[in-house]
C-alpha positions in Angstrom: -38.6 21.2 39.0 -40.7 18.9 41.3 -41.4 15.1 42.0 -39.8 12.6 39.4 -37.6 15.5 37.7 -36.4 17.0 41.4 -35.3 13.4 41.7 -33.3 13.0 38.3 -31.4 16.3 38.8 -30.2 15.0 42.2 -28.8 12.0 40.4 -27.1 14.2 37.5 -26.0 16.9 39.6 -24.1 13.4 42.0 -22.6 12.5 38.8 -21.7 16.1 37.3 -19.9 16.5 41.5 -17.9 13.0 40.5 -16.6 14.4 37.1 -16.5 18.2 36.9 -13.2 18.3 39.6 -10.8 17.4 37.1 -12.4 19.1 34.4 -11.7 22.7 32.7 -14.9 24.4 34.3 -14.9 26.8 31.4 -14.9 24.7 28.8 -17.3 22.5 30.9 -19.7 25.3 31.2 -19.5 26.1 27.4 -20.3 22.8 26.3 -23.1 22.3 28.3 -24.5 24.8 27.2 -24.1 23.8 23.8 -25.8 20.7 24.5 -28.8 22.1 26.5 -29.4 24.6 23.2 -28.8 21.1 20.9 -31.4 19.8 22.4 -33.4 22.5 22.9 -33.9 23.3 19.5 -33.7 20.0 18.1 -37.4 18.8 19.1 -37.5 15.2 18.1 -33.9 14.5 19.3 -35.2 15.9 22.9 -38.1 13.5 22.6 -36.3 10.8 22.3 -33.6 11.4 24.8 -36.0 12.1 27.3 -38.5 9.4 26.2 -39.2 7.7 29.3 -40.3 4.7 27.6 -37.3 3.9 26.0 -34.6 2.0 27.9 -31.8 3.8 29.3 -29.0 2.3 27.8 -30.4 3.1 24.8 -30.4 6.7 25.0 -27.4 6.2 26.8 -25.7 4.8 23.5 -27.2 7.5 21.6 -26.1 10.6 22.9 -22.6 8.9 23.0 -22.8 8.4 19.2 -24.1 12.0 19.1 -21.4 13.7 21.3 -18.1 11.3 21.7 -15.0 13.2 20.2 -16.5 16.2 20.5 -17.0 17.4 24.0 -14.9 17.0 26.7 -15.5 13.6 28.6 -16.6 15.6 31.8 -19.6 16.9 29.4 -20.2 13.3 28.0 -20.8 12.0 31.2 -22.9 14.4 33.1 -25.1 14.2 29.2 -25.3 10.2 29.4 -26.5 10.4 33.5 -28.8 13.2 32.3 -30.4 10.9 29.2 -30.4 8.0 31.4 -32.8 9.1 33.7 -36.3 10.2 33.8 -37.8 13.2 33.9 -41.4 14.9 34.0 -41.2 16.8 30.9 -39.2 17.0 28.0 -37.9 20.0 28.6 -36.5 19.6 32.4 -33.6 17.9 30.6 -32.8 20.7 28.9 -33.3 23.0 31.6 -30.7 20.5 33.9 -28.0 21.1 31.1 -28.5 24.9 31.2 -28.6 24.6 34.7 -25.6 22.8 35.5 -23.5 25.3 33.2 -24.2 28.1 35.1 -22.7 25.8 38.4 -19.5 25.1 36.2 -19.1 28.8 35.0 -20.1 29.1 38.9 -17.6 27.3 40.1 -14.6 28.4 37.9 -15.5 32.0 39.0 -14.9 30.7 43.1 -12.1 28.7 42.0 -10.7 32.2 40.9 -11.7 33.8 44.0 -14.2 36.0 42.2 -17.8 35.0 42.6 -18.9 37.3 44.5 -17.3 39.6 41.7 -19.8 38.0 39.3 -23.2 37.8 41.5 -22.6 41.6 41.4 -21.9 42.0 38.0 -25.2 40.3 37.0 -26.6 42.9 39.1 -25.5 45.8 38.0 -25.8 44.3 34.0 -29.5 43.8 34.9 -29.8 47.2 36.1 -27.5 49.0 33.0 -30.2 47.0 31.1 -33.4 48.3 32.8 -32.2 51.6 32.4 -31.1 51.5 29.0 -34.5 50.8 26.5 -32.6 50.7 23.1 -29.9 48.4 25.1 -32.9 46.2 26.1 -34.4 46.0 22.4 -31.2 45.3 21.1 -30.0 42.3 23.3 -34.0 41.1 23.5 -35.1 41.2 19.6 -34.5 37.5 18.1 -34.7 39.1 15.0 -31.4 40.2 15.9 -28.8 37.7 14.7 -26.8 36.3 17.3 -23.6 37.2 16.1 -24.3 40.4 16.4 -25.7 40.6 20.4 -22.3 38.0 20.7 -20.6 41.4 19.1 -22.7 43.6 21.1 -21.9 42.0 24.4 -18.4 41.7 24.0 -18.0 45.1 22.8 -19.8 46.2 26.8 -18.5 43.9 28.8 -15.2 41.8 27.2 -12.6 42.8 29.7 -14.8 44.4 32.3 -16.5 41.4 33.9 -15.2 38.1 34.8 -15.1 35.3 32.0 -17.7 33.6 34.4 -20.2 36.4 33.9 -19.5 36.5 30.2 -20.3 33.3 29.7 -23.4 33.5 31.6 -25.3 36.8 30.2 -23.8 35.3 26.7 -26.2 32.3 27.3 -29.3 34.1 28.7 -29.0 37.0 25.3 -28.3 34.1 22.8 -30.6 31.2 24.0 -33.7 33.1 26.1 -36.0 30.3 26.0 -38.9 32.5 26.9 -37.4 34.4 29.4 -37.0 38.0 30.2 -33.7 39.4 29.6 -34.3 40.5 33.3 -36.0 37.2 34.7 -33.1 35.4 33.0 -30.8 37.7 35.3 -32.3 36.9 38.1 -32.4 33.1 38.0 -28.9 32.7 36.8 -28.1 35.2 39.9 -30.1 33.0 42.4 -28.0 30.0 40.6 -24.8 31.7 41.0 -25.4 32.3 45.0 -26.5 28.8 45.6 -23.0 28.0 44.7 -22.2 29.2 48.1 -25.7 28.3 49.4 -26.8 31.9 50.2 -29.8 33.9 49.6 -29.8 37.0 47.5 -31.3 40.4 49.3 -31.8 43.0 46.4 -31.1 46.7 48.8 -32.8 50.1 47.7 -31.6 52.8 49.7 -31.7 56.6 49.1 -28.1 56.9 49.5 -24.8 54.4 49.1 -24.3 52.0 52.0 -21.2 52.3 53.9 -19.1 49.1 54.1 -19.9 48.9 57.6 -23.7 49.1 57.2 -23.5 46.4 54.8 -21.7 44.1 57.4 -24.7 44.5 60.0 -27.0 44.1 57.4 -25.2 41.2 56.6 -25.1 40.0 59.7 -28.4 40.8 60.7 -30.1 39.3 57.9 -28.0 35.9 58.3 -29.4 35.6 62.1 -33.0 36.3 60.7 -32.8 33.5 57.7 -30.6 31.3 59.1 -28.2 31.5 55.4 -25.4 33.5 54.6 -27.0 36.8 52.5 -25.3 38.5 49.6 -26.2 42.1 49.6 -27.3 43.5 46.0 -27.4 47.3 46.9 -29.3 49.7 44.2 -29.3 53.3 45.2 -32.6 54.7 44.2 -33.2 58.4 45.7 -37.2 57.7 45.0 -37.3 55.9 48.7 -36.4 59.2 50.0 -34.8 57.8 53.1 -34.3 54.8 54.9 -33.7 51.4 53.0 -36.1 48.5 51.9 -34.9 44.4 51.2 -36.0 42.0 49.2 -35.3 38.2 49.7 -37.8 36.5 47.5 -41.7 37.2 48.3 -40.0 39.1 51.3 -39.6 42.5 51.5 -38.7 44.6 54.7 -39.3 47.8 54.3 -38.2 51.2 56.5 -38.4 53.4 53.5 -39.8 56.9 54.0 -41.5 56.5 50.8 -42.6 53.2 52.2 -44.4 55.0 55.3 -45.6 57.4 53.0 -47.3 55.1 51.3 -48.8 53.0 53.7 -50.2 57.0 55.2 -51.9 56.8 52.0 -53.4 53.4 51.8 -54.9 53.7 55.7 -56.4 57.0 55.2 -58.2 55.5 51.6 -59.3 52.5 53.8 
C-alpha cells in the first residue's frame, strides 16, 4: 500500500491493537476473513464502503447494519475503523481485512508459543506444493469447488500443523485473489514474521544445517540487517556445496554451484 492507503491501515491496524486483546484471536481471524472475501466479491458493496466521497458515518452505519449480531464485536469494530477511512483503491480495504487476519491467526499462534512452528510450516507446505504438480493443480484450479480443497487440505494437514497455519493456507487455497498458490505463501509468511518484526532468509544448502550453524547464521545475519532473521532452510544437493541466502532482492551466495556459474558467465564475457 502507499500514500493515503499506507495511512488508513495505520489507523485500522491502532484500532484492531485497541480491540483484538480481549478477543478470541481465532475466531477474530476467521471473521475477518470472512468479511474481506464479503467484500471482495461483492463489487458494489466494496464501492460503496470504500467510496471516499460518502461520509464516514455513513458507511460507518452501514457496515453495522450489515455485520451487527453476526461477528464478534472485536471484528465489528476493526470493520467500522476500516469503512471509515479512506483509501487509494477499492480494493486496499479488502486487502487490510485479509491482512489483519493473518496478524490475528498470527498472534494466537505466539500466544500459543508456536509461531515460529507456523512460519515453518508455511515453508515447508510451499515446498510439498512446488514439488507435488497434481497437488498444485488441485489446490490452484477454481474449477475446483471449495469444499472440496477445504476437504483436501484438511485431509494433509488437520492435526499436523498448528490451527494458526490451517487457517492461513485455508484462506490463500479458498480466496487467491490473483495470487499464486506459492506467492500467496510467501506474503502470508513475510506477514507471519513481521509479527515478531523479523526478516525471512530462505537457506539452500547441499546438506542439513546443524543447530549450531543455524545459530551463527542467525546471529550473523542479525548483525548484518540490523533485525532478528528466521532461518527457512531447504536442502537442495543441486548447490553442490556451500549455502546460498535469500532476504528479499538479496541473495548471498557461497554455493559451489554459485562459483561454478559465475566461472561460466566471466569466461562467455
Amino acid at each position: 500500500m502507499r500514500g493515503l492507503s499506507r495511512a488508513s491501515l495505520a489507523e485500522v491496524e491502532e484500532r484492531f491493537n485497541a480491540v483484538a486483546g480481549s478477543a478470541d484471536l481465532g475466531s477474530l481471524a476467521d471473521e475477518l476473513f470472512a468479511v474481506a472475501d464479503l467484500f471482495d466479491r461483492e463489487h458494489g458493496l466494496r464501492r460503496y464502503l470504500s467510496d471516499p466521497a460518502r461520509l464516514a458515518t455513513q458507511k460507518a452505519q452501514a457496515a453495522r447494519v450489515l455485520l451487527e449480531g453476526k461477528v464478534g464485536d472485536a471484528t465489528l469494530e476493526t470493520v467500522v475503523q476500516a469503512v471509515s477511512v479512506k483509501w487509494s483503491r477499492a480494493g486496499d480495504l479488502v486487502d487490510a481485512l485479509e491482512r489483519l487476519g493473518v496478524t490475528a491467526a498470527s498472534a494466537e499462534a505466539e500466544a500459543q508459543s508456536r509461531l515460529d512452528d507456523v512460519e515453518d510450516e508455511l515453508f515447508r507446505f510451499g515446498r510439498i506444493v512446488a514439488s507435488n504438480l497434481s497437488l498444485y493443480r488441485a489446490l490452484s484450479d477454481p474449477a475446483v469447488a471449495e469444499r472440496a480443497k477445504r476437504e483436501l487440505l484438511g485431509s494433509l494437514l488437520a492435526g499436523k500443523v498448528t490451527p494458526s497455519t490451517l487457517r492461513l493456507v485455508t484462506q490463500l487455497v479458498v480466496h487467491p485473489r490473483g495470487r499464486s498458490l506459492d506467492r500467496g505463501l510467501e506474503e502470508f509468511g513475510s506477514l507471519v514474521a513481521a509479527q515478531r518484526q523479523r526478516l525471512v532468509a530462505v537457506v539452500r544448502s547441499a546438506v542439513e544445517l546443524s543447530e549450531e550453524q543455524r545459530r551463527r547464521l542467525a546471529t550473523w545475519l542479525r548483525a548484518s540487517y540490523g533485525h532478528d532473521v528466521h532461518l527457512n532452510v531447504e536442502v537442495d544437493p543441486r548447490v553442490l556445496g556451500g549455502f546460498s541466502v535469500q532476504i528479499g532482492d538479496d541473495l548471498i551466495d557461497t554455493t559451489v554451484a554459485g562459483r561454478i556459474e559465475e566461472v561460466r558467465r566471466r569466461l562467455a564475457g
